[in-house]
RODO-2510 file (C-alpha; in nm, 4 decimals, decimal comma):
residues 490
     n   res          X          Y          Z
     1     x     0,0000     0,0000     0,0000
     2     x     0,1076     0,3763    -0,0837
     3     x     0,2445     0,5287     0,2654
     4     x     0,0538     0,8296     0,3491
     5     x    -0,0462     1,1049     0,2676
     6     x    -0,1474     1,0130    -0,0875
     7     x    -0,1018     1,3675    -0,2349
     8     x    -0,2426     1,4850    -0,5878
     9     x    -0,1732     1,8000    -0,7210
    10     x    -0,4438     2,0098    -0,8254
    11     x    -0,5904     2,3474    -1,0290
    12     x    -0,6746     2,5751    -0,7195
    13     x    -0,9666     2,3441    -0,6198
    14     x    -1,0545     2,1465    -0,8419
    15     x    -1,2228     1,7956    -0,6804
    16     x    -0,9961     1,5046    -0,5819
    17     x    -1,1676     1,1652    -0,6611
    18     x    -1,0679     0,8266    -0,5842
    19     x    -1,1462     0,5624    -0,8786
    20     x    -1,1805     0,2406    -0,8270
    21     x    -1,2451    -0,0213    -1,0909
    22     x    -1,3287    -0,4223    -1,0504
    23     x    -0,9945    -0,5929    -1,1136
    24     x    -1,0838    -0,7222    -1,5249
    25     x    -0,9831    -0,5638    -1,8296
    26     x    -1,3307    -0,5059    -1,9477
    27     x    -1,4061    -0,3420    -1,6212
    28     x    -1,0764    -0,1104    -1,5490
    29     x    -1,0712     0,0110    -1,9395
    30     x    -1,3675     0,2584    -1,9360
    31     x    -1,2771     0,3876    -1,5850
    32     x    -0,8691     0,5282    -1,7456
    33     x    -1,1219     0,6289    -1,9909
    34     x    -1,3152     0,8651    -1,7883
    35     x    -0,9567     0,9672    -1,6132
    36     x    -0,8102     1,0720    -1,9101
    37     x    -1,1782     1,2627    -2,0096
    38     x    -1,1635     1,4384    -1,6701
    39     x    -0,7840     1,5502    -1,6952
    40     x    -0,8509     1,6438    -2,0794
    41     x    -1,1037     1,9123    -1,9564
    42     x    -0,9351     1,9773    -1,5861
    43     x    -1,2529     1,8942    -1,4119
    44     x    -1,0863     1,6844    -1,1315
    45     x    -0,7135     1,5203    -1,0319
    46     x    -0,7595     1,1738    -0,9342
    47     x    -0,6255     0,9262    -0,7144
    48     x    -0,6533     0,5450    -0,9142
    49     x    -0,6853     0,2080    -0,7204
    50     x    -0,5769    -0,0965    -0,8814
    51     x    -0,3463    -0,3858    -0,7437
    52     x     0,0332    -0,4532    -0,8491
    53     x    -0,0642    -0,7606    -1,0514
    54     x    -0,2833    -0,4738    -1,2857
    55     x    -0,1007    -0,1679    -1,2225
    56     x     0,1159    -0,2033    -1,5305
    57     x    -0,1712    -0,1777    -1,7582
    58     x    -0,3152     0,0647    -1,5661
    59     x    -0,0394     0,2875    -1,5979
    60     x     0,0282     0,2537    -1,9739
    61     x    -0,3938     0,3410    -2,0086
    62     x    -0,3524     0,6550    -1,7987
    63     x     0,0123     0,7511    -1,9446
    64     x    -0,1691     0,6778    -2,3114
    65     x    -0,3369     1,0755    -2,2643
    66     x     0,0145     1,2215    -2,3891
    67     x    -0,0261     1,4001    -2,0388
    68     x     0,3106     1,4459    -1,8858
    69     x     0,3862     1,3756    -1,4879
    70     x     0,2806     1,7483    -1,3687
    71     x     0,0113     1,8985    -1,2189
    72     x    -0,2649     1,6337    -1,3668
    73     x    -0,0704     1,3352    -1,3285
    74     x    -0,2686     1,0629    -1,1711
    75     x    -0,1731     0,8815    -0,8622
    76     x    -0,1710     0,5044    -0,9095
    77     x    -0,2136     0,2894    -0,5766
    78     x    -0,1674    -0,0622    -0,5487
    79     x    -0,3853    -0,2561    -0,2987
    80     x    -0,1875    -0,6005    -0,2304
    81     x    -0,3836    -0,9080    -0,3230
    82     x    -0,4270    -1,1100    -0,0849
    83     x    -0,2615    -1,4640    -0,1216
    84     x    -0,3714    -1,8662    -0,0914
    85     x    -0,7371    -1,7427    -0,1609
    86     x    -0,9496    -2,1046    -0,1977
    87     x    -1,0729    -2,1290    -0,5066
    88     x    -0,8596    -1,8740    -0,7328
    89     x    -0,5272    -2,0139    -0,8738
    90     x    -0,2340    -1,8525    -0,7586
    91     x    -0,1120    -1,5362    -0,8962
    92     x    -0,4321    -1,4120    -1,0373
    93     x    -0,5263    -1,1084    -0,9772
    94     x    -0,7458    -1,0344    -1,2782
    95     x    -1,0730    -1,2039    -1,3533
    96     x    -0,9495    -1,2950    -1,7247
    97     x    -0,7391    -1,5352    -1,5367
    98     x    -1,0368    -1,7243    -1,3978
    99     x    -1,1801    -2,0618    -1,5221
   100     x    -1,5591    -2,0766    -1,4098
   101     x    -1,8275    -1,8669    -1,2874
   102     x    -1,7783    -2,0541    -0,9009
   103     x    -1,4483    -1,9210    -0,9177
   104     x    -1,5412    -1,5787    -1,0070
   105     x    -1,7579    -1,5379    -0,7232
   106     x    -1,4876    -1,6604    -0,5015
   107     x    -1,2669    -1,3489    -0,6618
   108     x    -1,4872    -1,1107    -0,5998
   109     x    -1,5148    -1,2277    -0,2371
   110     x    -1,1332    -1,2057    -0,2179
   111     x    -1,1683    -0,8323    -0,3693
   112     x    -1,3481    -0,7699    -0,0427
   113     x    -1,0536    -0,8345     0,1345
   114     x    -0,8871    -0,5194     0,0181
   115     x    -1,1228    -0,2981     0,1930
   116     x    -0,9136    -0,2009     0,4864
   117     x    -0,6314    -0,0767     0,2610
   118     x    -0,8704     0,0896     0,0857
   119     x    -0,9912     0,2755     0,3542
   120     x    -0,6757     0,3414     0,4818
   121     x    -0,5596     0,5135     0,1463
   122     x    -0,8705     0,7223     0,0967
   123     x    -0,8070     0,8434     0,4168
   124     x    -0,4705     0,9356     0,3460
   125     x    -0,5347     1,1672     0,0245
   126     x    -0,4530     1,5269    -0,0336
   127     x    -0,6267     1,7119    -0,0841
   128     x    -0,9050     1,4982     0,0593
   129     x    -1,1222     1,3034    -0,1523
   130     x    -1,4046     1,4575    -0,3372
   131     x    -1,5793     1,1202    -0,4223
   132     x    -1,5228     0,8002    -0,4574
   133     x    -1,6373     0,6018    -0,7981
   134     x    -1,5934     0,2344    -0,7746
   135     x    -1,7381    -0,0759    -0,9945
   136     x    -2,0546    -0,2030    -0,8544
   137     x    -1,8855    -0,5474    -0,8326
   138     x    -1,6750    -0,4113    -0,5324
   139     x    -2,0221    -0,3669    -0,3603
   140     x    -1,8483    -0,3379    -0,0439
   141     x    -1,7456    -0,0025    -0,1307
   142     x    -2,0714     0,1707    -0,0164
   143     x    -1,9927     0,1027     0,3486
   144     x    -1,5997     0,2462     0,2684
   145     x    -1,7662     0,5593     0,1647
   146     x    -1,9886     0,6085     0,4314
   147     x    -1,7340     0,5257     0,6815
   148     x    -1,5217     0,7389     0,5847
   149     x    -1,8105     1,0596     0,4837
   150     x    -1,7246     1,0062     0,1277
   151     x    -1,9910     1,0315    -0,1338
   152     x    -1,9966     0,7252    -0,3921
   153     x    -2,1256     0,6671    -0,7127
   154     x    -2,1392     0,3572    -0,8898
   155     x    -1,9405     0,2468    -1,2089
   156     x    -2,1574    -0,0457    -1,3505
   157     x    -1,9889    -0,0881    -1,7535
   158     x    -2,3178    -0,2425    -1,9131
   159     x    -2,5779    -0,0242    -2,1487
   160     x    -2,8568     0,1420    -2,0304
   161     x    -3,0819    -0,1245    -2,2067
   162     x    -2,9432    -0,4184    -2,0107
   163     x    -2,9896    -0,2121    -1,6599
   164     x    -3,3465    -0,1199    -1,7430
   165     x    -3,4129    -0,5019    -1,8599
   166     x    -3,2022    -0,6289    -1,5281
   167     x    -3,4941    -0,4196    -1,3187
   168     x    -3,7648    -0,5798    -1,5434
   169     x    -3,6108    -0,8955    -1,4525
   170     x    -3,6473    -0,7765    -1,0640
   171     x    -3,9790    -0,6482    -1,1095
   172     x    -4,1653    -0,8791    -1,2811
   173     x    -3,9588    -1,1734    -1,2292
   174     x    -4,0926    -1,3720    -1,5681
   175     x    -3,8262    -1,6597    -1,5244
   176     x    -4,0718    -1,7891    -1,1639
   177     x    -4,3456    -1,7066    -1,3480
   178     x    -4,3950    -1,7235    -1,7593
   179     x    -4,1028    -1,8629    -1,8699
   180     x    -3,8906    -2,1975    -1,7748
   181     x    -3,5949    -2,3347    -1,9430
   182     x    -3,6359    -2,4921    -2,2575
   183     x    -3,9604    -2,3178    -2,3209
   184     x    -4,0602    -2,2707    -2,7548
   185     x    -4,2807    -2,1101    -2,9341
   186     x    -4,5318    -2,2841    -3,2311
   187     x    -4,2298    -2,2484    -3,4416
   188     x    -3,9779    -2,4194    -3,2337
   189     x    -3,7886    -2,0673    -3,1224
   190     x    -3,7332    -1,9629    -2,7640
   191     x    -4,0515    -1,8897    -2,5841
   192     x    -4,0341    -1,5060    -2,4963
   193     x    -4,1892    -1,2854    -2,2968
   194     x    -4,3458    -0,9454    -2,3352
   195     x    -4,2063    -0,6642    -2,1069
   196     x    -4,4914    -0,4868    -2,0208
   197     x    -4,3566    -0,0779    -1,9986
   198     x    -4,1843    -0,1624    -2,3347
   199     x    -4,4109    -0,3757    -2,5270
   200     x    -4,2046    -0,3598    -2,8405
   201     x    -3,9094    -0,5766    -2,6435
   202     x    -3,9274    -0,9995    -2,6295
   203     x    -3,7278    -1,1843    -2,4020
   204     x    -3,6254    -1,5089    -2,3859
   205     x    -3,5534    -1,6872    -2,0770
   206     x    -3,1388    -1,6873    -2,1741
   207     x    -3,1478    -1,3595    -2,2130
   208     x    -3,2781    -1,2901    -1,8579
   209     x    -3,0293    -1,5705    -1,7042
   210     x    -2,7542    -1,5254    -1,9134
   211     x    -2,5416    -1,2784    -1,6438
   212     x    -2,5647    -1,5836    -1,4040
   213     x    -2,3467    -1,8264    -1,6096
   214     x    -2,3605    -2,2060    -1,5958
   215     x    -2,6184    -2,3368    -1,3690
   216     x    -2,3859    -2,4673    -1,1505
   217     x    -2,3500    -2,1360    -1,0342
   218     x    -2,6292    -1,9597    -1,1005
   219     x    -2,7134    -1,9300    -0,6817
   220     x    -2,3580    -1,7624    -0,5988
   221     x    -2,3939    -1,5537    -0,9233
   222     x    -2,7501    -1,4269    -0,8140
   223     x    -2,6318    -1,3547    -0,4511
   224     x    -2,3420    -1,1804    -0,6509
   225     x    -2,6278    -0,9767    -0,8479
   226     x    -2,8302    -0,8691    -0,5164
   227     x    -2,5481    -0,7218    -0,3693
   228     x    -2,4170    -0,5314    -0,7080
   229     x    -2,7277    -0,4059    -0,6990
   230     x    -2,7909    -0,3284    -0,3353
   231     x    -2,4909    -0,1097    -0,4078
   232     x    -2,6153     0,0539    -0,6669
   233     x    -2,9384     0,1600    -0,5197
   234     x    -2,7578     0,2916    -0,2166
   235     x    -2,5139     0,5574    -0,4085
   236     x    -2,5278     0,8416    -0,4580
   237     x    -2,5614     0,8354    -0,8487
   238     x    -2,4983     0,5742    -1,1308
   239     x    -2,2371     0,6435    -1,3918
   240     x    -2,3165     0,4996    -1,7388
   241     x    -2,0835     0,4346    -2,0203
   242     x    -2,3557     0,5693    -2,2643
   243     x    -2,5104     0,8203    -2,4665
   244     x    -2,8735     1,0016    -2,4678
   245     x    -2,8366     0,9371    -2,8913
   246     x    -2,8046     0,5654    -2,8530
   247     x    -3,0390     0,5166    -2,5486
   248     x    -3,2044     0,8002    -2,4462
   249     x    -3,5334     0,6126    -2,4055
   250     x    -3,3514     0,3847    -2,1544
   251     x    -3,1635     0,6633    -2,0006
   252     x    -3,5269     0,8519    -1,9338
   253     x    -3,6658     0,5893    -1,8311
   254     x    -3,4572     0,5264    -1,5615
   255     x    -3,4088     0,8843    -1,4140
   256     x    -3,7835     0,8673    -1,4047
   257     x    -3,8574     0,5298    -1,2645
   258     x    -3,5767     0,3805    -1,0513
   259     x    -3,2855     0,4739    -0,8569
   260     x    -3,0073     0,6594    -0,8203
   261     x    -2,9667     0,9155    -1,0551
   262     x    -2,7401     0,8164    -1,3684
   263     x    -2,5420     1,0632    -1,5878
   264     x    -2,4777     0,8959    -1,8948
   265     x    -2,1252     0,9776    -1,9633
   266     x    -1,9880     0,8166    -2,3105
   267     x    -1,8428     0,6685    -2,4696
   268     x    -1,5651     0,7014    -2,3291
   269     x    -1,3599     0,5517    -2,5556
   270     x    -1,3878     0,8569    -2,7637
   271     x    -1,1794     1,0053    -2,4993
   272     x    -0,8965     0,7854    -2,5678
   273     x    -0,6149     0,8817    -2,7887
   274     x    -0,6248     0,5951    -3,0634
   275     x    -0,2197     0,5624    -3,0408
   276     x     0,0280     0,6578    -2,7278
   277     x     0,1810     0,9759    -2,8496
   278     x     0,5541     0,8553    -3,0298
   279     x     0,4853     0,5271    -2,9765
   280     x     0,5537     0,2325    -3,3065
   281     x     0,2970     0,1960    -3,5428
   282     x     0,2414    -0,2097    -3,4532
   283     x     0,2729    -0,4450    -3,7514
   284     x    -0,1254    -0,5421    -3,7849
   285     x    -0,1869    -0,1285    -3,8455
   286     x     0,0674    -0,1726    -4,0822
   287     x    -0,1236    -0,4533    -4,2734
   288     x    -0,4117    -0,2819    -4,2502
   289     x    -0,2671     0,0555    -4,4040
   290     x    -0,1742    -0,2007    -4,6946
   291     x    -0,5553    -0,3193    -4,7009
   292     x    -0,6714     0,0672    -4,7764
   293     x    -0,4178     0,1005    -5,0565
   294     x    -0,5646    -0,2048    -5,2043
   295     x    -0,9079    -0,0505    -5,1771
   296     x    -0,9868    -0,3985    -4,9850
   297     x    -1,2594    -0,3730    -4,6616
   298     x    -1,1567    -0,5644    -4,3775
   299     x    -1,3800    -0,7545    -4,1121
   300     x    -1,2507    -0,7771    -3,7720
   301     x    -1,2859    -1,0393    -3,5299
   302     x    -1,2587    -1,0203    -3,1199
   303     x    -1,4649    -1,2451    -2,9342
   304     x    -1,4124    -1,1461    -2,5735
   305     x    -1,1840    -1,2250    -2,2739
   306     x    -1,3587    -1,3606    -2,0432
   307     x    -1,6007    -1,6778    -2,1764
   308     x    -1,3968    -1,9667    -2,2337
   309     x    -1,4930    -2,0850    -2,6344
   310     x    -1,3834    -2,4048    -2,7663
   311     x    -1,1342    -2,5092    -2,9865
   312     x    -1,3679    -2,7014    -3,1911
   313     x    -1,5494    -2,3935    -3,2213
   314     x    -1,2909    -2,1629    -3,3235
   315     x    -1,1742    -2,4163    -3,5450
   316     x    -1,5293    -2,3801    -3,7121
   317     x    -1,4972    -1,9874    -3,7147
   318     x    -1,1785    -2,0331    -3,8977
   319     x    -1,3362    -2,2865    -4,1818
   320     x    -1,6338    -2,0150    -4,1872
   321     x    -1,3795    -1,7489    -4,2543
   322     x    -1,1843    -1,9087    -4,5083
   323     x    -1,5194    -2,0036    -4,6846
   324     x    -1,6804    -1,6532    -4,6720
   325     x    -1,3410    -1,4940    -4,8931
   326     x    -1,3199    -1,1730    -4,7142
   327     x    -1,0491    -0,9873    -4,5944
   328     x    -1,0290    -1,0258    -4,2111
   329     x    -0,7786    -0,9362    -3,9071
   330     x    -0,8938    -1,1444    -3,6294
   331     x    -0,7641    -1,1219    -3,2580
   332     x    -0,7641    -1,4821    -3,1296
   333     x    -0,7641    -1,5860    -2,8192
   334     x    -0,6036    -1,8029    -2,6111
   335     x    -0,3204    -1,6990    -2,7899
   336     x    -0,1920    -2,0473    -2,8676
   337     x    -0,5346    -2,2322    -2,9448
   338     x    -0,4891    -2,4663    -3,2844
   339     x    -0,7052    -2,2997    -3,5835
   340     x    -0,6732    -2,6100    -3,8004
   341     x    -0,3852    -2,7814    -3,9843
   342     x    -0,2532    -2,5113    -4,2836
   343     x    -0,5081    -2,2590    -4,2031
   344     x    -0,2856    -1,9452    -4,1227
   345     x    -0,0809    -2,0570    -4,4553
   346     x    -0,3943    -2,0606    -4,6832
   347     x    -0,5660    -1,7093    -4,5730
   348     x    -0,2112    -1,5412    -4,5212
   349     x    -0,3049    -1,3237    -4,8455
   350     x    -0,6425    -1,1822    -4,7284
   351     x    -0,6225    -1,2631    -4,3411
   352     x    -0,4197    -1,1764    -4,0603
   353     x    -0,4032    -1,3691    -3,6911
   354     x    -0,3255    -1,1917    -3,4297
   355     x    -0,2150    -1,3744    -3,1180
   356     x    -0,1676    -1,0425    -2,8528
   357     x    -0,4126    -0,7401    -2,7046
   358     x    -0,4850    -0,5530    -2,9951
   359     x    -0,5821    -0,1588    -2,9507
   360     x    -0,9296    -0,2133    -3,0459
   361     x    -1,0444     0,1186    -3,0724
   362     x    -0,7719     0,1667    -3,2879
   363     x    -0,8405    -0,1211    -3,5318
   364     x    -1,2393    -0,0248    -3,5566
   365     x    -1,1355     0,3334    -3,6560
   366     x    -0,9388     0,1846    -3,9071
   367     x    -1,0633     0,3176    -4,2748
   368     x    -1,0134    -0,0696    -4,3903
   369     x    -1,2415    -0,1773    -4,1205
   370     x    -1,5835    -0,2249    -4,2391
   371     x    -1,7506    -0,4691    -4,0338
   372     x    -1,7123    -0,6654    -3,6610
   373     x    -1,7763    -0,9929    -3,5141
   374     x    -1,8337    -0,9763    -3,2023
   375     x    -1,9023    -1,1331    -2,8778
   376     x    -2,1465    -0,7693    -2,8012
   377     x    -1,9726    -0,7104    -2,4927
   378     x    -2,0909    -0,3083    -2,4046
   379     x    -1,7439    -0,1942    -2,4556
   380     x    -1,6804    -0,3743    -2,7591
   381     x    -2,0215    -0,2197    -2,8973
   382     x    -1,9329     0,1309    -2,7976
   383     x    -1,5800     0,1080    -2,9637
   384     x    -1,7820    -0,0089    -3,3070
   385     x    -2,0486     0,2734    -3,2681
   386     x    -1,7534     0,5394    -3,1960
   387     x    -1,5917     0,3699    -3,5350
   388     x    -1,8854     0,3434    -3,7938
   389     x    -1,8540     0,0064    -3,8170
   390     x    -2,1566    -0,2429    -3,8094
   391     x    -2,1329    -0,5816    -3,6374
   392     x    -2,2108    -0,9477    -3,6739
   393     x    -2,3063    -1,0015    -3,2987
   394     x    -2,2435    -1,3370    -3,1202
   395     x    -2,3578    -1,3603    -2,7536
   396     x    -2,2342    -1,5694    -2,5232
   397     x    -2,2782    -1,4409    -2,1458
   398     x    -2,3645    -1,1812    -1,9354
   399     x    -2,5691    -0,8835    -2,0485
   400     x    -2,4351    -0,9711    -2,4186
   401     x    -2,7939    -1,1365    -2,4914
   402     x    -2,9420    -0,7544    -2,3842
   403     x    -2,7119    -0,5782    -2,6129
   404     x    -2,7440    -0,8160    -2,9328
   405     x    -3,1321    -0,7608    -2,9267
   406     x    -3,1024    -0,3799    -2,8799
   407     x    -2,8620    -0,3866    -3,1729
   408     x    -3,0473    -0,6062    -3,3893
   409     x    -3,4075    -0,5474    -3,3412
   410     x    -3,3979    -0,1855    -3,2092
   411     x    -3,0761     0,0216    -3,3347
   412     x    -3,0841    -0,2003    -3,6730
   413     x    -2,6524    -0,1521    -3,7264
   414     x    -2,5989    -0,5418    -3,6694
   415     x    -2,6867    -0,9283    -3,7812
   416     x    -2,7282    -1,1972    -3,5185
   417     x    -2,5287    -1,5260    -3,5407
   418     x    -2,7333    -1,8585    -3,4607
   419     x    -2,6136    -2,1441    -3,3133
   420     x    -2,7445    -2,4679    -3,3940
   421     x    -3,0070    -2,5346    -3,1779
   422     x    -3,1050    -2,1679    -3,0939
   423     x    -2,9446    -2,1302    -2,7174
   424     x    -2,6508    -1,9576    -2,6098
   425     x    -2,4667    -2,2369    -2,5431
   426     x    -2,5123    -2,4024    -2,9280
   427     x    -2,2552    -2,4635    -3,1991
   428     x    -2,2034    -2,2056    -3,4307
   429     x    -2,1496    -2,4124    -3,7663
   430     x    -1,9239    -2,2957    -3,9977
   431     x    -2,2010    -2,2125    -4,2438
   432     x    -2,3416    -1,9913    -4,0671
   433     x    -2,0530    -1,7561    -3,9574
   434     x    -1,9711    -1,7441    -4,4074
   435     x    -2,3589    -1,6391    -4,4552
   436     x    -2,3272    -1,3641    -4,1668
   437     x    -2,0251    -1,2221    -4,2991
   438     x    -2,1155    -1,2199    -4,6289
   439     x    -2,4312    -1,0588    -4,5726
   440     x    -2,2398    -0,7643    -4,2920
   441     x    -1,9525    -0,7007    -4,5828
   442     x    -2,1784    -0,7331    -4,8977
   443     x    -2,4972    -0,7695    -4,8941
   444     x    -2,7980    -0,5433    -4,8393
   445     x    -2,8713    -0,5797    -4,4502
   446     x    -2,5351    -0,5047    -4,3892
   447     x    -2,5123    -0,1869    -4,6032
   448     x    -2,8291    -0,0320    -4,4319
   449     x    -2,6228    -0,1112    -4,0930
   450     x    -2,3281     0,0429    -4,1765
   451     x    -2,5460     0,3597    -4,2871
   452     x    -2,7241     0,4022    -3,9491
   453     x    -2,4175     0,3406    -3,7464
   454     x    -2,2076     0,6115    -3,9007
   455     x    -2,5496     0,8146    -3,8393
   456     x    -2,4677     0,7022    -3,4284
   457     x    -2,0956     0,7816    -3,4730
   458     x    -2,1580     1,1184    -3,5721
   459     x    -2,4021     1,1682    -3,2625
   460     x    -2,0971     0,9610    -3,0262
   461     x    -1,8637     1,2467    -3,1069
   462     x    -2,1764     1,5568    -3,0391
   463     x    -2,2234     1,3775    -2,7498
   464     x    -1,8229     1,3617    -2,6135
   465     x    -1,7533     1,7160    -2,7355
   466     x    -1,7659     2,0514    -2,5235
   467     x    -2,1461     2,1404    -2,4498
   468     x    -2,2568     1,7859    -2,6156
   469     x    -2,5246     1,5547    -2,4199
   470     x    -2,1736     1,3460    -2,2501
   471     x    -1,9782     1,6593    -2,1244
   472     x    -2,2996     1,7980    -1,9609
   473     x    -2,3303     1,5108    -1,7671
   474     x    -1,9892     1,4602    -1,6497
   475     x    -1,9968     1,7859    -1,5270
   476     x    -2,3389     1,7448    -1,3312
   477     x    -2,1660     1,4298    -1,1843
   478     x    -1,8695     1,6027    -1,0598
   479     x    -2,0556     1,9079    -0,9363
   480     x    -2,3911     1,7341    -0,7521
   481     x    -2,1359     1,5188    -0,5977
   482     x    -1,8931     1,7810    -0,4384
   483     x    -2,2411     1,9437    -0,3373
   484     x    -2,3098     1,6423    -0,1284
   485     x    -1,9814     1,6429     0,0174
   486     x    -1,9955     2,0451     0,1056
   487     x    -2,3249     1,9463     0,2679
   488     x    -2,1739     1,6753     0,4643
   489     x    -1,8888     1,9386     0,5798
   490     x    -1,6011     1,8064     0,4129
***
């Protein structure tokens, strides 16, 4: 842990906030987002909690800015992890390093753990802390804050859409009631059901179960969800990685009808330089500089970090690829899984493997880049949106089921993949992933996506930009929540 006092140097008085994200990729990116967005327009200094096993990448997101080590530098804390935790192998400190959903929920037990160094380096900051934003995963947080007479808001990365159909779930709980595994309609598709304030939206029961993994752990994962959001409920605002021009019925709705308050703040990746200032141009930019001097569009592939896919499976994405003739870049992972005897060798000419983290955002505002399969993880989605480039949507876990409906059968800028048998869970035959990709690259559904999500790109930017929907909202954050803490005498 830091020694005290953890000091920040600030604009004359500026707020000092402590930021706290849950210890996964997926979950730390979009908070150095909103860092770098907040030292961009020197509306707070902040004070960044990670652990050391993380703080590397950490560091590299925040130093990304091009901001030097003065007056805005952030300061980057590491909370030790604790060690011999049952049920988490040793050494991990991330949750991409995690095999099952039981062992998740043991992580973010042992997460819990850090809580008195926490407390003990919020304390210590100077100037004092402002706020505190932290991940709704580290639930535990709330009773931190008010320890310590800290506000808190909470960081929860999924869209708007998935939070209000996570409350539907709550309120009308359809899954005891309507709908049971395994459930069809006349036509042999998943039996849905109706959500009454937004008649226009069908669920299936795997959408509404899909954030509690394998049913081996669906009890843990649903204690996991009270308390997330318990947590939520009880701050003192919700930040959203979102924008009123890609959800603002969602957004409404919510400020209207639930609780806390939530400033829609994205997306943030817009606030993210697409390179490190002076840093090598890496050699899969390269190849696709080559692709836009060939005039050739390129489809991009990413499938997630955290669910576990087969190597059978990938092996069938790779026929699919290699069937469907388009250029592609695709960033595999894990980074040694076995795409099929010969395969790199035959595609070398129109495809590209890449077997490390890719910058994303970079890639999908590529000018080759004209299309995305993807697992429709929110970030993933809001990277895509901020690029112009319509998707071929796979869901696997999570709130991905939420966000693939929104896309498909609300936004219109992407085309489902089907597994075999219609679940989650199903093979996706190699077929199937040539037809998509076909149809997202050349045919006519995916030219009327790619329209309407440059449309959404445009409105991204308005939104991130000085006096846009984003910016507003950031700024209400910051200011309602030093409010609360003048109130409470700090």
């Amino acid at each position: 842990m830091a020694s005290a006092p953890l000091t920040s140097e600030n604009h004359g008085s500026i707020p000092h906030i402590a930021i706290f994200p849950f210890m996964a990729k997926g979950h730390t990116i979009p908070l150095i987002q909103l860092v770098n967005y907040l030292r961009h327009h020197h509306l707070a200094t902040v004070t960044f909690f990670t652990t050391p096993g993380n703080a590397a990448f950490v560091r590299d997101g925040l130093s990304s800015s091009g901001a030097g080590a003065g007056d805005d530098a952030v300061a980057v804390v590491e909370l030790e992890f604790p060690t011999d935790v049952p049920g988490i192998p040793p050494g991990v400190e991330s949750a991409e390093g995690l095999s099952s959903m039981a062992s998740f929920f043991a992580f973010t037990d042992a997460v819990s753990l850090l809580r008195p160094q926490f407390e003990a380096s919020v304390a210590a900051m100077r100037p004092p802390a402002s706020f505190i934003v932290a991940d709704a995963f580290l639930y535990w947080v709330n009773d931190s804050a008010a320890r310590l007479g800290v506000p808190k808001a909470s960081f929860f990365g999924i869209s708007a859409f998935a939070q209000v159909m996570r409350e539907m779930r709550i309120r009308h709980d359809p899954c005891g009631t309507v709908l049971r595994h395994g459930d069809v309609d006349g036509d042999g598709n998943p039996a849905t059901f109706t959500v009454p304030e937004f008649p226009h939206i069908k669920v299936t029961f795997e959408d509404l179960m899909a954030p509690f993994g394998e049913p081996s752990a669906i009890g843990m994962m649903m204690e996991l969800d009270r308390r997330l959001g318990k947590a939520i409920e009880e701050s003192h605002g919700l930040i959203l990685n979102s924008f009123h021009g890609l959800e603002a019925p969602y957004i409404k709705f919510w400020n209207e009808h639930v609780r806390p308050r939530a400033w829609a703040v994205g997306p943030l990746c817009i606030a993210q330089p697409v390179s490190k200032p002076g840093a090598a141009r890496p050699s899969w930019m390269e190849w696709l500089d080559q692709k836009v001097a060939a005039g050739r569009p390129v489809l991009y592939i990413a499938l997630g970090t955290l669910a576990a896919i087969p190597e059978m499976q990938l092996k069938e994405v790779a026929d699919g690829l290699e069937k469907a003739e388009v250029d592609f870049i695709w960033a595999v992972r894990p980074k040694n899984i076995d795409l099929g005897l010969g395969f790199e060798e035959r595609i070398k000419d129109r495809g590209l493997v890449v077997r490390e983290w890719v910058d994303q955002p970079a890639i999908l505002q590529h000018k080759s880049v004209q299309g995305f399969l993807s697992h429709c993880g929110w970030n993933s989605v809001l990277e895509s949106v901020a690029g112009g480039v319509p998707l071929a949507v796979w869901p696997m876990i999570a709130d991905q089921p939420f966000n693939a409906r929104f896309l498909v059968d609300e936004l219109k800028i992407a085309i489902r993949v089907s597994t075999n048998d219609k679940t989650l869970r199903g093979m996706v035959p190699s077929e199937e992933i040539s037809t998509v990709v076909r149809e997202l690259m050349h045919g006519e559904v995916g030219i009327e996506a790619a329209k309407r999500v440059k449309e959404l790109s445009a409105l991204a930017k308005e939104a991130m930009d000085e006096g846009g929907s984003s910016w507003i909202a950031v700024k209400e954050m910051v200011d309602e929540l030093c409010t609360i803490n003048d109130v409470n005498g700090k």
